[in-house]
VEXDREN-2710 file (C-alpha; in Angstrom, 1 decimal):
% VEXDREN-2710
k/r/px/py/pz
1/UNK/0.0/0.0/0.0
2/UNK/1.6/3.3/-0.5
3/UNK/1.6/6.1/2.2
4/UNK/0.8/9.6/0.9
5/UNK/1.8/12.7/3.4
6/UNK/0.0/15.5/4.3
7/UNK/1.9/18.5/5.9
8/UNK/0.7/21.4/7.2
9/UNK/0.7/23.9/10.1
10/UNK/-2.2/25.5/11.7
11/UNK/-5.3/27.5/10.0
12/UNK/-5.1/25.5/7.0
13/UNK/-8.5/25.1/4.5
14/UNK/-10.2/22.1/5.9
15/UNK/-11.2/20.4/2.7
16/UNK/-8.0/20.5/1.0
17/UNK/-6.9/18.2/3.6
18/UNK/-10.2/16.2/4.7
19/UNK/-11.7/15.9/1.2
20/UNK/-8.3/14.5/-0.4
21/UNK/-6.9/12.5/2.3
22/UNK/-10.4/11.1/2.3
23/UNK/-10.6/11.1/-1.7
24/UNK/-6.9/9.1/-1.5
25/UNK/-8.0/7.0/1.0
26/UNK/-11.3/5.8/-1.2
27/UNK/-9.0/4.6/-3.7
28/UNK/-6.6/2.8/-1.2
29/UNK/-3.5/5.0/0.1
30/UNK/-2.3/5.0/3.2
31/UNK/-1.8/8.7/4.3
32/UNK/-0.1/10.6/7.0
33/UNK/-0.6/14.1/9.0
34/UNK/2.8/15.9/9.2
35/UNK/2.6/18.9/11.2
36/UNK/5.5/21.8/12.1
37/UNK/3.7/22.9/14.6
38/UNK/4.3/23.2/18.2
39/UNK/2.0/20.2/19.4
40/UNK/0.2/17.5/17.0
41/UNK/-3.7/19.0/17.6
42/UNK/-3.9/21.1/14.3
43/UNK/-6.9/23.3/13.5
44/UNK/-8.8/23.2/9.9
45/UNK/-10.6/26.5/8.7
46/UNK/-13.4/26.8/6.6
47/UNK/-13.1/29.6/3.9
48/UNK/-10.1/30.5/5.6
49/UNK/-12.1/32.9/8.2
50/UNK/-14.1/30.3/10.1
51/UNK/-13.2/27.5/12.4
52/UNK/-13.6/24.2/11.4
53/UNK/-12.5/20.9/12.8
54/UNK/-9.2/19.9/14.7
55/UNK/-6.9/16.9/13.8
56/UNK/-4.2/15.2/15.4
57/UNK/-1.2/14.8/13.2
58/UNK/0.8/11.4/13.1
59/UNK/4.3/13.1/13.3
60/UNK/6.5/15.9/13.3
61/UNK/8.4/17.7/10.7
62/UNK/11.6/17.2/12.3
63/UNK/10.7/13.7/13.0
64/UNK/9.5/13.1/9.3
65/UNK/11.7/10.4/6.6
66/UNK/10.5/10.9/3.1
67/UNK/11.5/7.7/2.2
68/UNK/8.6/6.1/3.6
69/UNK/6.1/8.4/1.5
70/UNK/5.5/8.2/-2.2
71/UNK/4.0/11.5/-2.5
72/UNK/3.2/14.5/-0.3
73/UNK/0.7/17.0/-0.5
74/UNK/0.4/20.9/0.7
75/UNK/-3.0/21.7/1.9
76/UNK/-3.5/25.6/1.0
77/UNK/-4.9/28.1/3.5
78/UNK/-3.6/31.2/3.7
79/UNK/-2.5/31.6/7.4
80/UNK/-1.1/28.2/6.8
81/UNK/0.6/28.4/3.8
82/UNK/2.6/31.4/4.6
83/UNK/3.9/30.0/7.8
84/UNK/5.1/26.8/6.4
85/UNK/7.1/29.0/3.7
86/UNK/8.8/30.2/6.2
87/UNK/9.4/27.1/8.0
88/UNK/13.0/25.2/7.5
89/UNK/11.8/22.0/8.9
90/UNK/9.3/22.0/6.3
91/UNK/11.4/23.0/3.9
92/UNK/13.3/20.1/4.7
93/UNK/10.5/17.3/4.1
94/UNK/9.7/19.5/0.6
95/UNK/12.7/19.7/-0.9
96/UNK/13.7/16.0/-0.3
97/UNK/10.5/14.8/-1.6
98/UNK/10.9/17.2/-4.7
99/UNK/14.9/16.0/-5.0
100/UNK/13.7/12.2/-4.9
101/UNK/11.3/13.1/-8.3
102/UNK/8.2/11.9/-6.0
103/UNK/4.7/13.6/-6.7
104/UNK/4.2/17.0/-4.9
105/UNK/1.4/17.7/-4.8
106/UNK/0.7/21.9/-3.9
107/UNK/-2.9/23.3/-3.4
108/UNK/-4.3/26.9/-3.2
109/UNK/-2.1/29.4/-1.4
110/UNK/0.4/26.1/-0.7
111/UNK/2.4/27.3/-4.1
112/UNK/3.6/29.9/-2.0
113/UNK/6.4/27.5/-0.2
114/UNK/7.3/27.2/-4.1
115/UNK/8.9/30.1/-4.5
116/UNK/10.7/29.8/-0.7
117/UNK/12.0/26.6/-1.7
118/UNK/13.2/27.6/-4.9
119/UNK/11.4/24.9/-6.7
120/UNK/8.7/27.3/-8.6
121/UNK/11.5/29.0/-10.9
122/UNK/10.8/27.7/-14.4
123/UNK/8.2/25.8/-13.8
124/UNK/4.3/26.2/-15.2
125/UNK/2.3/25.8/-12.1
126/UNK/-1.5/26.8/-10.7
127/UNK/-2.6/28.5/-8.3
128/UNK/-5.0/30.2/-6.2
129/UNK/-5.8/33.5/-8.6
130/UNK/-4.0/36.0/-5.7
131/UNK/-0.4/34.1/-6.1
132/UNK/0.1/34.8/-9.6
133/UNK/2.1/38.1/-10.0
134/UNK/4.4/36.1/-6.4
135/UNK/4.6/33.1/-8.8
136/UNK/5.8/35.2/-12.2
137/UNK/8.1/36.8/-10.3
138/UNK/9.5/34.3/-8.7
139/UNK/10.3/32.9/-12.2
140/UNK/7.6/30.2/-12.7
141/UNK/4.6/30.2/-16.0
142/UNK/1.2/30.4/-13.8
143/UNK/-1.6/28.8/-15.7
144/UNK/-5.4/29.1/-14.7
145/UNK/-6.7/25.8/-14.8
146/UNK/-8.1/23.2/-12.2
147/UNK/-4.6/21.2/-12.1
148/UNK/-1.5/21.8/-13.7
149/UNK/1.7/19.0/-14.0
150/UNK/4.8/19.9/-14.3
151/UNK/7.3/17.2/-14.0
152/UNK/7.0/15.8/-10.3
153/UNK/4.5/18.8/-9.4
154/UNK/1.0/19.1/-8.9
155/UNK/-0.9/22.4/-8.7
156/UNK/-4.3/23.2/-8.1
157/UNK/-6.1/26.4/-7.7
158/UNK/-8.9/25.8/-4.6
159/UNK/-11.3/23.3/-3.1
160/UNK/-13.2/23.4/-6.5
161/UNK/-11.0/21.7/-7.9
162/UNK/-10.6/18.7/-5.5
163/UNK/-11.6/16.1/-7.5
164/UNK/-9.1/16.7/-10.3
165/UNK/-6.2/17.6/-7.9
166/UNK/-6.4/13.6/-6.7
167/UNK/-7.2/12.2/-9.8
168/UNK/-3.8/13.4/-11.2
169/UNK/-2.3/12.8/-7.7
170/UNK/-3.8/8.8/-8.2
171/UNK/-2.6/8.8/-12.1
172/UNK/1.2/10.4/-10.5
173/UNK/1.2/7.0/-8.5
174/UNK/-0.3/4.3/-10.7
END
């Protein structure tokens, strides 16, 4: 069975992690809650403004080994995404994932931690609409579409788009 990762923060858009995991699940991955922050409880939003459900993540950042994941996906949000983009240990767990060539897949206002990683430069990549003039300049082609693939990298724009963000995560791993 392969293991698909989630990591996130805090304040991240609910469904971009509860409707895929539970999309990926449905079609029989394993997956796991990565979290950088302080203490595994994690809370989802709703529309980003609105409080939605807590989860309890499996591990840590720090204590994460990409080797035991085929793929790993950035739930959006946009308190959330701007704190992991400025988070080493996640940087860490993204850039060995990207290194190894394994699916990453990148959702909403995740792209973001594109351009602090240095992985967005010359690639075409999605987005959430308010990223595009950060994603131009960080060098990257920003398409609007529901997904975009680029090599090893899987963009999506919002929680619209769900359903075609895991089908090309599902054809990424079959």
């Amino acid at each position: 069975m392969k293991t698909i990762a989630f990591l996130l923060h805090n304040n991240f858009e609910q469904a971009e992690y509860e409707e895929v995991n539970n999309q990926l699940k449905d079609k029989g991955y394993k997956t796991v809650l990565i979290t950088t922050n302080k203490d595994k409880e994690v809370q989802g939003m709703q529309q980003d403004v609105n409080k939605g459900d807590t989860f309890t993540a499996d591990i840590f950042a720090k204590d994460a080994n990409v080797a035991d994941y085929e793929a790993l996906v950035l739930p959006g949000g946009t308190v959330n995404a701007d704190t992991i983009r400025g988070n080493e240990e996640a940087h860490s767990v993204i850039n060995a994932i990207n290194d190894t060539g394994k699916p990453l897949a990148v959702i909403c206002h995740a792209p973001w931690v594109l351009i602090n990683t240095g992985i967005a430069k010359g690639k075409t990549l999605t987005a959430y609409h308010s990223l595009q003039t950060d994603l131009e300049n960080a060098g990257a082609n920003f398409v609007d579409k529901s997904v975009q693939v680029d090599g090893n990298l899987i963009t999506s724009r919002n929680p619209d788009d769900i359903n075609d963000f895991v089908a090309a995560i599902d054809k990424a791993l079959s």
